[in-house]
N, C-alpha and C positions, 0 to 999 in steps of 0.2 A: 856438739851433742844437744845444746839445748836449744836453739836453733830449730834441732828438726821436731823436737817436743813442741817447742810450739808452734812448728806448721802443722802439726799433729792434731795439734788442739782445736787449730783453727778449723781444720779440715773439716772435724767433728762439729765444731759450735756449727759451720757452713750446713752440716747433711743436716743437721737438726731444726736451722732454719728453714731449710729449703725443703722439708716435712712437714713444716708446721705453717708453712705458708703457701703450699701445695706448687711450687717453684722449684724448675731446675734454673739456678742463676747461669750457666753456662749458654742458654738457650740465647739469652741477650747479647747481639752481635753492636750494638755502641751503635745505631744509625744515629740519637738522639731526638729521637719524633718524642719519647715519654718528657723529655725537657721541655720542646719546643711548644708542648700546650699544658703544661703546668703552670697552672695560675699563682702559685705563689714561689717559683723556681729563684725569682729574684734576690726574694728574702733567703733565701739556704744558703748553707755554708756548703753540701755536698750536691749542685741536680741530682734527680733521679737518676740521669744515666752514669753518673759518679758514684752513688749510691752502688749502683747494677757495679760498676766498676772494683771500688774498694773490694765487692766481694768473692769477683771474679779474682781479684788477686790475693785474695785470701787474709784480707786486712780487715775482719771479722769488728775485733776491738775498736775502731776506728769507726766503722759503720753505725755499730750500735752507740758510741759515745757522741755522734752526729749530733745535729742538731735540725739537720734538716726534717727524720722522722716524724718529730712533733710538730713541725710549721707544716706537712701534710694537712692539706684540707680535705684528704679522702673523695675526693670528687669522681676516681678512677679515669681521669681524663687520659693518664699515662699508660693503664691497663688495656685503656680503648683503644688509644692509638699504636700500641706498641701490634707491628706486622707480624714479632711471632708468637703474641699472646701471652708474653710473660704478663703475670697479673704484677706488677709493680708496686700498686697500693697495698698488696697483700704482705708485700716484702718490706713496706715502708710500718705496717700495722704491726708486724710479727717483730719489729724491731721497735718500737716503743715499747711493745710489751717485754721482750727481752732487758732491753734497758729498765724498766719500771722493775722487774724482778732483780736486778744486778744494785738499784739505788741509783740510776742514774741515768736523772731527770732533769735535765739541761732546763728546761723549759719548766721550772716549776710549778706556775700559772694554768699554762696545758696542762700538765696533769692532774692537778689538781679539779678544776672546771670539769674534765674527764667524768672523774671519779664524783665529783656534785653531780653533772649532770646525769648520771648512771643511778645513783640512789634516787635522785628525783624521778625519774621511768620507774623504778622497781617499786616505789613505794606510791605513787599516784595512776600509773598507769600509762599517762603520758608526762612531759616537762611540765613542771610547776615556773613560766619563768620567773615571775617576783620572787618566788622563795629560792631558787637557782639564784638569781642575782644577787640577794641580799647576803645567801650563806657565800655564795662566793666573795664578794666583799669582804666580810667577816675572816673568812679565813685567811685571805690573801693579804690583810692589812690595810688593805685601801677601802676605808669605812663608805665612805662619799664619793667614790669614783664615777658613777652613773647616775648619781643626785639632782643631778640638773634636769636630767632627760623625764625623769618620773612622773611629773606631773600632766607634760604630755602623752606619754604611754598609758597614763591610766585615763587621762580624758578622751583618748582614740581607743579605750576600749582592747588594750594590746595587753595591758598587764592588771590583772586580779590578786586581791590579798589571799581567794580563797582558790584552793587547788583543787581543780578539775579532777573528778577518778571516774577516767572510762576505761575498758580495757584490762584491769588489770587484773582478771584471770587470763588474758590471753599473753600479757606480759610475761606474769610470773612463772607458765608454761616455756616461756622462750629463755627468762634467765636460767629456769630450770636445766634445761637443753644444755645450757652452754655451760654452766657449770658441769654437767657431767662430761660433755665433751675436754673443759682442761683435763681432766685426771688421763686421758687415755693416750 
């Protein structure tokens, strides 16, 4: 009996993935093209076609507690190449957020940086990177991690103490957007 509750469950967490990441997982027949140009396939515990896998078999739990969604570099190389257009990245995005709502963030760093680099867009317009870097240092624990690099960064004109604000009525229009889209 409980058993079938939780292929029940799974079934459910799957239709509601595969909603919110505009995916039928079923669609993906395992040729492994989304692997085979995935640039960072190496580093994953799951390829993307494992990925596709787990949730073709309904190992829902297992997908999202991955590890591999967060070493996604979102590049859509797997979206591109996959022949029947499963969006793969979309399936890999809809599961870090899943996981980020569930607490569980393998990769705490990624998420972290995530969520800097997202306030730094929302409140300048574009990426602030010195202030990005530095709060993420800060928050990360790692005070001096990129200390080395800064003096060159800022003599090549790469990185500014003061934050660039273009765009950010056309920003906060987009975050707008998206926040009404989660509610729905």
């Amino acid at each position: 009996m409980e058993l079938t509750a939780t292929k029940a469950g799974a079934a459910k967490e799957l239709q509601r993935l595969e909603k919110a990441a505009g995916v039928e997982v079923r669609n993906c027949y395992q040729c492994g093209k989304c692997t085979a140009g995935c640039p960072v396939a190496f580093a994953m515990d799951y390829s993307p076609r494992q990925i596709m896998r787990l949730l073709q078999l309904g190992l829902y739990d297992e997908a999202v507690g991955a590890h591999s969604p967060w070493l996604c570099a979102s590049c859509i190389t797997c979206s591109t190449r996959c022949p029947k257009g499963v969006n793969i990245a979309g399936v890999m995005e809809t599961l870090r957020i899943e996981a980020k709502n569930q607490g569980l963030v393998p990769e705490k760093a990624v998420g972290l940086f995530d969520d800097l680099f997202l306030q730094s867009v929302q409140q300048n317009g574009r990426v602030h990177e010195m202030g990005l870097i530095l709060r993420f240092n800060l928050k990360s624990g790692k005070w001096f991690k990129d200390a080395a690099f800064a003096p060159k960064l800022w003599r090549d004109g790469k990185i500014s103490p003061r934050a660039e604000k273009a765009g950010r009525e056309a920003v906060a229009r987009i975050f707008a957007r998206a926040h009404s889209q989660e509610g729905e």
